[in-house]
C-alpha positions in Angstrom: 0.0 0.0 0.0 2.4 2.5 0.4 4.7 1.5 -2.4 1.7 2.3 -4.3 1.6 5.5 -2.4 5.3 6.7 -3.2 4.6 5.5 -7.2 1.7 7.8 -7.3 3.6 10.8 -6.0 6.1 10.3 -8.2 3.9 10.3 -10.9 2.2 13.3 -9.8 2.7 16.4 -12.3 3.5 19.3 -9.8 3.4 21.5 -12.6 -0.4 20.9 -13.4 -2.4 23.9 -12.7 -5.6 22.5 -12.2 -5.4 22.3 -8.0 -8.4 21.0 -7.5 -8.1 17.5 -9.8 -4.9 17.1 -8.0 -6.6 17.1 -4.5 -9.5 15.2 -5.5 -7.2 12.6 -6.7 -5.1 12.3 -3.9 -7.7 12.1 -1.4 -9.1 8.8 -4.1 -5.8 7.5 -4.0 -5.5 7.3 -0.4 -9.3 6.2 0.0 -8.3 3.7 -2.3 -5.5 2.4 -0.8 -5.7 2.8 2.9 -9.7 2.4 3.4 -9.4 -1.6 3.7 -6.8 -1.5 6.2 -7.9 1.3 8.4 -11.3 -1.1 8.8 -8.9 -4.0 9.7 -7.2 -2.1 12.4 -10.3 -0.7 13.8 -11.7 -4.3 14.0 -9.0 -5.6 15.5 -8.7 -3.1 18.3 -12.4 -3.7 19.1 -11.2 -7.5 19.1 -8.4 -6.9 21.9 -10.3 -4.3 23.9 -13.5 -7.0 23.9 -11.2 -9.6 24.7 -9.5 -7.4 27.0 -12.4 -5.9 29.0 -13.8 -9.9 29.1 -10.6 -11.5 30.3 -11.2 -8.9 33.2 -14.6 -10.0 34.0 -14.2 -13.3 34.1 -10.5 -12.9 36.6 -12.9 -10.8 38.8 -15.6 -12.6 39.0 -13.4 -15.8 39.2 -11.6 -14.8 41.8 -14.8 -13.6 43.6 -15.7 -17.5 43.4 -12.6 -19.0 44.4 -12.8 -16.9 47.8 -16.6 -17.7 48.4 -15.7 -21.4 48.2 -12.1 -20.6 50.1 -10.2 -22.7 48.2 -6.4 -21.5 49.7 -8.0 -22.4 53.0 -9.3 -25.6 52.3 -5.9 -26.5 50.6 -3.7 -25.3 54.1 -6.0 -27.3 56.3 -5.4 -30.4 53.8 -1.8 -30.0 53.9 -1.9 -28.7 57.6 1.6 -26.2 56.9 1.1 -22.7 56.8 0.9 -19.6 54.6 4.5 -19.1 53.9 5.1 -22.6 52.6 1.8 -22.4 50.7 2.9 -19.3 48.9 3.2 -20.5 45.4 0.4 -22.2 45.7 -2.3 -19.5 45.9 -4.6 -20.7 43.8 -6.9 -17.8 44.8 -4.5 -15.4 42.9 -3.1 -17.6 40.1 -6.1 -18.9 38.6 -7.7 -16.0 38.2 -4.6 -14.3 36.5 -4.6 -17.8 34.5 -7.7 -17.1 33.2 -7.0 -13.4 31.9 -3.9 -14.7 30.3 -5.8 -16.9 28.3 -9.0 -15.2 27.3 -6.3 -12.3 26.5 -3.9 -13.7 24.4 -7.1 -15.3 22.4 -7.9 -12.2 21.6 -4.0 -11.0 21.0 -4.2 -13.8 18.4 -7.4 -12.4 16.7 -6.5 -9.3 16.2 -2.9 -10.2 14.8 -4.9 -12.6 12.3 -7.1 -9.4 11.6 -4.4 -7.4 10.6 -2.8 -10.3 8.5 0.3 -10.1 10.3 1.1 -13.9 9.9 4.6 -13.8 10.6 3.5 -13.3 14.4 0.6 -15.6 14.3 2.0 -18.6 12.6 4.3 -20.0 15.2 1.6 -19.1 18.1 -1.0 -21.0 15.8 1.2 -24.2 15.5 1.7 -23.8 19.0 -2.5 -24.1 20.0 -3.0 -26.4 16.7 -0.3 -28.8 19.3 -2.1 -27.7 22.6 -5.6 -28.6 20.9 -4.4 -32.1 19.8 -3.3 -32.9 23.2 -6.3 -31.5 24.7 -8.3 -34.7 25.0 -5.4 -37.0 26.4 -5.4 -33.7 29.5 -8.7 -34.0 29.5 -9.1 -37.8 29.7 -6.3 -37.7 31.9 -8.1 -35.5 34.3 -11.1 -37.2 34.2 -9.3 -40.3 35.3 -8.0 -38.2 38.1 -11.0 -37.5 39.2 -12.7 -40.8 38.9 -9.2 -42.1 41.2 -10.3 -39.0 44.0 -13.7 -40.1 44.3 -12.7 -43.9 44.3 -10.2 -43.3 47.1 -12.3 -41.0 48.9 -15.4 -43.3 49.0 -12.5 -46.1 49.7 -11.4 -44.2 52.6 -14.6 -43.2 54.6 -16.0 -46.6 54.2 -12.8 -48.0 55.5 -12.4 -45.6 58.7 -16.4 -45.9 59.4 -16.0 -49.5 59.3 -12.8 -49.7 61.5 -14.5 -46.9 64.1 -17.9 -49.2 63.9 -15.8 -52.1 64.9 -14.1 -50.2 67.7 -10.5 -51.5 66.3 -8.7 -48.9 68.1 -10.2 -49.1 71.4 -9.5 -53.0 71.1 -5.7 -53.1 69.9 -5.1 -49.8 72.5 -6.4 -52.5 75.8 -4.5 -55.2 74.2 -1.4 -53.0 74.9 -2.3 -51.6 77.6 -1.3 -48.2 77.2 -3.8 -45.8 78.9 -2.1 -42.4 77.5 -3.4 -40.5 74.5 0.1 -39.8 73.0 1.1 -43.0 72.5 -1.9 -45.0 71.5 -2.5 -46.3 67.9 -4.8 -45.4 65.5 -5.5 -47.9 63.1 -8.7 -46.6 62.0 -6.8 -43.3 60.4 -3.5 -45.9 59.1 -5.6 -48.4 57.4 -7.7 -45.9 55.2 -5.1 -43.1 54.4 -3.1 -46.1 53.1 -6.3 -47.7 51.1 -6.6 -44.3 49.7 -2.8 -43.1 48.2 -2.9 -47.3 47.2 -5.8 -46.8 44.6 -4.1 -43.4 43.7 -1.2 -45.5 42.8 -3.0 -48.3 41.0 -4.9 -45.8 39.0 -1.2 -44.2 37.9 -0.2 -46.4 35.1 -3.4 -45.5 34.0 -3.3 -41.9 34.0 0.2 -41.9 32.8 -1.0 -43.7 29.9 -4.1 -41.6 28.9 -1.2 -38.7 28.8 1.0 -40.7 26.2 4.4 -41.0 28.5 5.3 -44.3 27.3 9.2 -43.9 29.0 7.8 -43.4 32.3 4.8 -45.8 32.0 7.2 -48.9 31.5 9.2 -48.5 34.2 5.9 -47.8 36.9 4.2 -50.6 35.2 6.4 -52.8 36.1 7.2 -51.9 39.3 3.3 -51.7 40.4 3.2 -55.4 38.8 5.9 -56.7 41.1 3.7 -55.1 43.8 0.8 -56.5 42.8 2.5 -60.1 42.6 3.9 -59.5 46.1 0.9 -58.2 47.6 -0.8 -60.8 49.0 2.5 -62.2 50.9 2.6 -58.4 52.4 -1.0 -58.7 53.4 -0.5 -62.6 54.8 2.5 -61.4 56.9 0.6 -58.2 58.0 -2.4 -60.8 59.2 -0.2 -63.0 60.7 1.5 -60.7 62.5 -2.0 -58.7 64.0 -3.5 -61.7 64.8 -0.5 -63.5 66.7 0.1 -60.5 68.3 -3.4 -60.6 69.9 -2.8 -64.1 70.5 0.2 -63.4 72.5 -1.5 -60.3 74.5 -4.1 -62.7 74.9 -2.4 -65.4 76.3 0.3 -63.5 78.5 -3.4 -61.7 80.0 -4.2 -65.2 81.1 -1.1 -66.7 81.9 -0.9 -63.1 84.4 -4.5 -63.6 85.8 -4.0 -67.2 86.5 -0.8 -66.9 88.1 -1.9 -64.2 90.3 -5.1 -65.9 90.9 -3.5 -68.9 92.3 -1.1 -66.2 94.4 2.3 -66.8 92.7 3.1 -62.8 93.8 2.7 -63.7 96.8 5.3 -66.3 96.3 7.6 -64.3 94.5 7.5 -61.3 97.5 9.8 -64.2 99.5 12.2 -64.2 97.0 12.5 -60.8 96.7 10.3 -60.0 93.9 8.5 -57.4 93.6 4.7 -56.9 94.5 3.9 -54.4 92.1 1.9 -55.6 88.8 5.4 -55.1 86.9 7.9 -57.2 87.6 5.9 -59.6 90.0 5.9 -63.6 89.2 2.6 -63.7 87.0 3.9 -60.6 84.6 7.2 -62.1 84.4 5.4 -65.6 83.6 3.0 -63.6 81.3 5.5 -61.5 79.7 7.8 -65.0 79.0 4.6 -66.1 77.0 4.1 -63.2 75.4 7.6 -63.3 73.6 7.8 -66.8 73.3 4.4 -66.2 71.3 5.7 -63.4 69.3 8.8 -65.1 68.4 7.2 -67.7 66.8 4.6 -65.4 64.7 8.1 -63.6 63.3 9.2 -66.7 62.4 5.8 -67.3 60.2 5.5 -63.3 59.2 9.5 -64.0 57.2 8.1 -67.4 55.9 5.4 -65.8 54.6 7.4 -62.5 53.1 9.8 -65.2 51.4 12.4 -62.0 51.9 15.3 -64.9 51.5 18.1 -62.3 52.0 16.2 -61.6 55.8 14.5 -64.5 56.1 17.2 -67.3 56.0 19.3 -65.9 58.7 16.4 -64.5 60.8 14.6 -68.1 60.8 18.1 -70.0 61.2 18.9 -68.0 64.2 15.0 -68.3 65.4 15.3 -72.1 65.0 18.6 -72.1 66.7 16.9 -70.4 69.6 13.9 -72.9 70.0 16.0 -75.7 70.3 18.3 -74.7 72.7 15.0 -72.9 74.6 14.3 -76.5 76.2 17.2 -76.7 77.8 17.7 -73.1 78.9 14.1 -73.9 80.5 15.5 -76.8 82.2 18.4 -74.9 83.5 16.5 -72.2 84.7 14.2 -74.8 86.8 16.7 -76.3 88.1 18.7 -72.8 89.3 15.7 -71.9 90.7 14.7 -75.4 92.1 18.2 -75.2 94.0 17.4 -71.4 95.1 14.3 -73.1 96.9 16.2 -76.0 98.4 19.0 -73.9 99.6 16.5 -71.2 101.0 15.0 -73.5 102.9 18.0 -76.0 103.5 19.4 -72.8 105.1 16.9 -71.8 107.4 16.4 -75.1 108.7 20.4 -75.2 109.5 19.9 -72.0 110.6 17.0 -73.0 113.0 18.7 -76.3 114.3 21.9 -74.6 115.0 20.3 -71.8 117.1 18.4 -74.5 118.9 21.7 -76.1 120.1 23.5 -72.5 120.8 25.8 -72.6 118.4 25.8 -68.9 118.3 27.8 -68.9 121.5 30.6 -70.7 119.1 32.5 -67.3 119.4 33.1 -68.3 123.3 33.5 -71.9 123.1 36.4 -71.2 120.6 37.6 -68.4 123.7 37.2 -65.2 121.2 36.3 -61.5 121.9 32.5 -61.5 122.5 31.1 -58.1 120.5 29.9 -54.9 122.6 25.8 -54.5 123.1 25.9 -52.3 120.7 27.1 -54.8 117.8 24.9 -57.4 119.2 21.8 -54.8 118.4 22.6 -53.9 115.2 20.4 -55.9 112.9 23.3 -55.9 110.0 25.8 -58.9 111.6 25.0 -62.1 111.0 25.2 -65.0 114.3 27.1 -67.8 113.7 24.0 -70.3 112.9 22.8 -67.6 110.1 26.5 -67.5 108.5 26.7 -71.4 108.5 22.6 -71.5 107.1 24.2 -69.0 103.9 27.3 -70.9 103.3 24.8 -74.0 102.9 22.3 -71.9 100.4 25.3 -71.1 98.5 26.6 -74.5 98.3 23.1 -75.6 97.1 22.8 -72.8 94.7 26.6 -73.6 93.0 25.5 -77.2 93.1 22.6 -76.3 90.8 24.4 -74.1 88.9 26.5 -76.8 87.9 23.9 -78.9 86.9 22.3 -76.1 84.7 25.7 -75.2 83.1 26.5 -79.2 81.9 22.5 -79.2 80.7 23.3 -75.7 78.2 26.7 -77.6 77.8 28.7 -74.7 78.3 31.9 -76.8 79.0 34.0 -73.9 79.9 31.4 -72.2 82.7 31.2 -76.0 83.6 34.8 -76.1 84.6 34.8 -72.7 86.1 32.2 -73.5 88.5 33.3 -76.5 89.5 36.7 -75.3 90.3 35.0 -72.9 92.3 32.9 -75.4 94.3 36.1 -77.4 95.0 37.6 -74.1 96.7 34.6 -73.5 98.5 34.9 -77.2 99.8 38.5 -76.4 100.8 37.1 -73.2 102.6 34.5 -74.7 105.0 37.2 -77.7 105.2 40.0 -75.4 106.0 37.7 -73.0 108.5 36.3 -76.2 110.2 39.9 -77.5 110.8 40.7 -74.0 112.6 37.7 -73.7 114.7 38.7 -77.0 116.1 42.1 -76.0 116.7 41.2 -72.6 118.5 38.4 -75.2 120.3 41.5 -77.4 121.6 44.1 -74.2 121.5 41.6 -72.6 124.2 41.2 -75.8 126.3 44.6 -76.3 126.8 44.6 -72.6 127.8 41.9 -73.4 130.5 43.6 -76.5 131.8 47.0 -74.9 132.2 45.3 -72.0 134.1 43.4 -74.1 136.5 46.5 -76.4 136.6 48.2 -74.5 139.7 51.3 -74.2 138.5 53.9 -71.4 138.6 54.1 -69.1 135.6 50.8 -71.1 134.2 49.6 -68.5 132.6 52.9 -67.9 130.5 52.5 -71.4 129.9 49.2 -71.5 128.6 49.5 -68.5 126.1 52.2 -70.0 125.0 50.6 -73.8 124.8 47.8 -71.6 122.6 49.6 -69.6 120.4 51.5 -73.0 119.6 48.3 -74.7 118.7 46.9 -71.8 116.9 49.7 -71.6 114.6 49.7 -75.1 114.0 46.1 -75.5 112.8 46.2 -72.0 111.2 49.0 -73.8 108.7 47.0 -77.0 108.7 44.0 -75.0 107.5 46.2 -73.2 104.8 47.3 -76.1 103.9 44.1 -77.4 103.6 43.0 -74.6 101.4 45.7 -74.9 99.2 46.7 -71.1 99.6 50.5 -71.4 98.5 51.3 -74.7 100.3 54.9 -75.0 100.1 55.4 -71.3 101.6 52.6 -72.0 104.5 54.9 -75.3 105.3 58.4 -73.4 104.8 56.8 -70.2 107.3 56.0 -72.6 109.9 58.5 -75.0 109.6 61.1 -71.4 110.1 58.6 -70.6 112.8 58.8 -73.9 114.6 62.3 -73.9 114.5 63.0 -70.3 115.5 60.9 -70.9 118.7 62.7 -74.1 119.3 65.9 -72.0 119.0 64.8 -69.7 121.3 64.4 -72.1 124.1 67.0 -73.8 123.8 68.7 -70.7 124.5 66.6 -69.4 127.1 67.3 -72.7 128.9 71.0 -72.7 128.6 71.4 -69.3 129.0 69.7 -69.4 132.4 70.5 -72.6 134.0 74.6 -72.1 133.0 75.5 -71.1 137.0 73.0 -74.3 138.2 74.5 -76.8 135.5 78.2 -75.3 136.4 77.8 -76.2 140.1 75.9 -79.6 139.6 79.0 -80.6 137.1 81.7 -79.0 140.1 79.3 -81.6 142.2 79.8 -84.6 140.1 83.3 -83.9 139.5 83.7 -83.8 143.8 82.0 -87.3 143.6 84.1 -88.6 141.3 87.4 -87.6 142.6 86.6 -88.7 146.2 85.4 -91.7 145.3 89.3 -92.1 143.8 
């Protein structure tokens, strides 16, 4: 158009006089030429300012919908976080500005295809032409989406009214026993929250395929495959596992009410056991049934998961256990038959001995007798009680013994018999020395009461002789470095031996000088 413009003005006679056929056909020409487009360009600016003015509308009154129906609030109270993580996703602000965009640049394109400008258009048009084929795999892909919400969402309220008509909660929360509201399960909201992101993912392969991703669709396929194939070994294990897991609580509640019915706490208080409902004889008997119960459901929850990398060893060392549990059992018996025995072995020791006085052993072997106070104090033991312990203990080591050759645990075996052997040697050795102190303070008495001079030099020195000698015989006897004990008192023996021989030469030297001055007299007048 204006090519045709600049040829007409160079056309134009400026020389013409007539000024009035020269205006009239300049104003033609440009009628002629520009009339058609000026027409275009008004249409399309009545195309963009429509489209403008109802891309505004419908963002207001969009908008003005989204906040009636609070749609950013219903999406924070879904995802429970709060405004400033939820920023970008404003959906309040965003679609409504969406929505502009598009009606907008609709009419952006009309009026560009108004004024023929198809250098702009052409790309934008190849663009939609793309956009408009792949409309209906969006659009089935949404309505797949959809159908997958309201699945899950019907999925999920039957599946939490059920649970919460069935009371599951209250009944798995008694079966533990746990009366706080922090730490007390809630199946009812597990089980359908995981119903509901399961159909999500089984309707995924779906949805990917409405959209046309083949590369990701393989590898999801196949993985939701292997799930499916394994899925009913999940959901045997997860059954076996709930319902052996009530088993157990329900069989350690019984074991527990039995044993306190038939007052086994009240036998466990004498051995020291504790009265309380933890830690008394019935939980510990129920609480033994309850693992032994949920040892063997593990055992059938890794069968059933086939899991051969966790299973093998897991069931191996499982099996391992239950055959050595017998014996362990039997060992434990017997520890605690021989606790029983010895208890009351000891206190009828205990019992006999006081009946005899054997408390007053301290005299009869002529020690120190302890001041009042001692004698009050509840802490020290009386001779009969000392001798009723040593015979529990004896008992108890016995049985130990026996347990330890039943878990054959050779090297425990050897350990404690070595130590019942030197406990032997211990009574053995202290019996050997309260009879020697018995004799050692006799022999005191009778020199004492014997009359004669110096007796009581005598008889210290009588005991102190016959103390040392028993003290090595019990030494000996206890095998506490024999060869020294024998060497010390053989030294000892010899020293004092030494000693009087010297005292008695010493001090008879003037008596055996005048006696051998005597003899010789004799002698020579006898020549």
């Amino acid at each position: 158009m204006l090519t045709k413009l600049f040829e007409y003005f160079a056309s134009f006679n400026l020389a013409s006089t007539n000024i009035s056929e020269t205006a009239n056909k300049f104003v033609s020409s440009i009628t002629t030429n520009l009339g058609p487009s000026i027409v275009n360009i008004i249409v399309a600016l009545a195309i963009l300012l429509l489209g403008l003015f109802f891309a505004a509308i419908v963002a207001v009154n969009a908008r003005s919908l989204l906040k009636r129906i609070r749609l950013d609030d219903r999406i924070a109270g879904k995802f429970r976080s709060n405004s400033n993580q939820l920023e970008i996703f404003k959906l309040e602000k965003w679609i409504p500005i969406g929505l502009f965009s598009i009606i907008f640049g609709i009419s952006l394109i009309a009026c560009l295809e108004t004024l023929k400008l198809r250098q702009f258009t052409k790309p934008i048009n190849v663009l939609l032409k793309n956009i408009s084929s792949y409309l209906p795999n969006l659009l089935g892909a949404a309505i797949l989406l959809f159908l997958a919400w309201l699945i899950a969402k019907t999925v999920k309220f039957a599946a939490a009214r059920s649970l919460n008509l069935l009371r599951v909660d209250e009944l798995v929360n008694s079966q533990i026993g746990d009366s706080t509201q922090q730490n007390q399960l809630s199946l009812s909201n597990a089980i359908p929250r995981a119903l509901y992101w399961f159909i999500f993912l089984f309707f995924l392969p779906i949805i990917l395929d409405a959209l046309g991703l083949q590369s990701t669709l393989e590898p999801v396929q196949k993985l939701l495959q292997e799930f499916l194939l394994y899925l009913p070994n999940i959901l045997g294990a997860v059954l076996i596992g709930f319902f052996g897991w009530i088993l157990a609580t329900t069989i350690r509640n019984i074991i527990s009410s039995f044993l306190t019915a038939v007052g086994a706490n009240q036998l466990g208080t004498k051995f020291g056991m504790s009265a309380a409902e933890k830690g008394s004889l019935s939980w510990l008997g129920g609480t033994f049934a309850y693992v032994l119960f949920l040892v063997i459901t593990a055992i059938s929850v890794l069968t059933k998961l086939d899991i051969a990398a966790v299973s093998t060893p897991a069931i191996n060392m499982f099996t391992q256990i239950f055959t050595v549990l017998p014996q362990i059992i039997t060992a434990t018996v017997i520890i605690f038959i021989g606790y029983l025995v010895g208890k009351y072995v000891g206190e009828l020791i205990t019992n006999l001995l006081t009946g005899i006085n054997f408390n007053n052993l301290p005299f009869w072997l002529g020690l120190p007798t302890q001041s009042s106070e001692l004698q009050n104090n509840p802490v020290n033991q009386t001779p009969s009680e000392i001798i009723g312990i040593m015979a529990r203990i004896g008992i108890i080591l016995f049985a130990t013994v026996t347990a330890l050759d039943i878990l054959n645990l050779t090297a425990l075996t050897a350990i404690a018999q070595v130590i019942i052997v030197i406990f032997g040697s211990v009574i053995v050795g202290l019996l050997v020395l309260a009879i020697g102190l018995y004799f050692a303070n006799l022999a005191f008495n009778l020199i004492i009461t014997s009359g004669l001079s110096q007796a009581r030099i005598l008889a210290q020195t009588a005991r102190v002789t016959i103390i040392a000698f028993v003290s090595t015989m019990a030494l000996q006897q206890i095998g506490i470095a024999t060869d020294i004990v024998n060497l010390a008192f053989s030294l000892s023996l010899g020293a004092i031996a030494v000693s009087i021989a010297l005292a008695i030469g010493l001090g008879t030297r003037e008596i055996a000088g005048q006696l051998v001055r005597e003899w010789l007299g004799k002698v020579t007048g006898n020549r």
